[in-house]
C-alpha positions as CSV (number, residue, x, y, z in Angstrom):
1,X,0.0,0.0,0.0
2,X,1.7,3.3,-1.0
3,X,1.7,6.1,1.6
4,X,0.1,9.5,1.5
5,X,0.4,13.0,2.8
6,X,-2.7,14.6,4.8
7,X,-4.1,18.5,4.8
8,X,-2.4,18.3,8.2
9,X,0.8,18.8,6.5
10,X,3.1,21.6,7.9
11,X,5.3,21.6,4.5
12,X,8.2,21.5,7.0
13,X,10.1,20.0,4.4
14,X,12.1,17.0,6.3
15,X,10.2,14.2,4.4
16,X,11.3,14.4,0.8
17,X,14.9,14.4,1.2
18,X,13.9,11.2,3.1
19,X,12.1,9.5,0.3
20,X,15.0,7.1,-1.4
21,X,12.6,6.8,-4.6
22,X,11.9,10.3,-5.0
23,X,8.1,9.6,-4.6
24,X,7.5,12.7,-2.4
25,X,7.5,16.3,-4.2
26,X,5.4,19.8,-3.4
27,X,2.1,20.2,-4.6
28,X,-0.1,22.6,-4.8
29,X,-0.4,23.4,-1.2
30,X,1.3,20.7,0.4
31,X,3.4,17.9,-0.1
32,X,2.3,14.7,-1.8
33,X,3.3,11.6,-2.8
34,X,3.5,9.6,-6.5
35,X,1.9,6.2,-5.5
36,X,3.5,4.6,-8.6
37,X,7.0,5.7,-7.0
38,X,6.1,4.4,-2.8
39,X,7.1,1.5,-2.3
40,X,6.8,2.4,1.8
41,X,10.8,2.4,1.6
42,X,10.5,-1.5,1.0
43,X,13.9,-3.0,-0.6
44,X,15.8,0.8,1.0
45,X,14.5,0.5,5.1
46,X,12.8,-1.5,7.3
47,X,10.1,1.4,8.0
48,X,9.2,4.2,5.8
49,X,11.1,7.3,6.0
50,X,9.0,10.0,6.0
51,X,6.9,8.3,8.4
52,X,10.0,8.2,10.6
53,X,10.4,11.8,10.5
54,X,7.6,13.0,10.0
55,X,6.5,15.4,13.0
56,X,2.8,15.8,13.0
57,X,2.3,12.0,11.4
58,X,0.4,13.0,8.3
59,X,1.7,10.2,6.3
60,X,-0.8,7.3,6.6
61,X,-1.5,4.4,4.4
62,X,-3.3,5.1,1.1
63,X,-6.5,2.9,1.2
64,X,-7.0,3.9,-3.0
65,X,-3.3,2.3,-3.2
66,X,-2.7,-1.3,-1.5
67,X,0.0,-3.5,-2.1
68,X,1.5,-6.8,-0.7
69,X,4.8,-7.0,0.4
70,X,5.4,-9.2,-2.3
71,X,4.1,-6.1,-5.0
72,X,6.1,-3.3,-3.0
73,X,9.2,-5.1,-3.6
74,X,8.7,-5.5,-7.3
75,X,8.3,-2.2,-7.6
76,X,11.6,-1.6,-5.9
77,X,13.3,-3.5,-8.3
78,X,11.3,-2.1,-11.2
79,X,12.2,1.5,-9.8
80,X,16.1,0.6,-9.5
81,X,16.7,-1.1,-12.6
82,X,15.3,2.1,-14.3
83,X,17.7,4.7,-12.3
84,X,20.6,3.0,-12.9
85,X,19.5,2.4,-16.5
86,X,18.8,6.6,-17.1
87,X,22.4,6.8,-15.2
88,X,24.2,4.8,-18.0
């Protein structure tokens, strides 16, 4: 299940730098995050990130997006196999 950002967002900024797949960007008013890039830090951590840091937790699961473990990780390796192939 990929994660998501709430209106209780304070835009405090510590979560994107966070996000290894660079799922989490600014949106209109607050932050948000690309469900096709969350993979809840699966294959990077053993607990999301941005949930880690996160100081008003805003960042619950996204019910619209769920995943097994078993999904999360092939996206991982879907999502690294295309970085390093746009770095060669």
């Amino acid at each position: 299940m990929a994660l998501m950002i709430t209106d209780e967002c304070i835009n405090c900024d510590v979560c994107e730098p966070e996000c290894p797949n660079d799922a989490i960007y600014m949106g209109l008013e607050i932050y948000e995050i690309d469900p096709n890039k969350c993979t809840e830090c699966v294959g990077h951590y053993d607990a999301p990130q941005c949930r880690q840091v996160c100081p008003v937790d805003c960042i619950p699961f996204n019910p619209e997006h769920k995943e097994t473990q078993e999904q999360l990780m092939m996206k991982f390796k879907l999502l690294t196999a295309n970085k390093k192939a746009s770095q060669s």
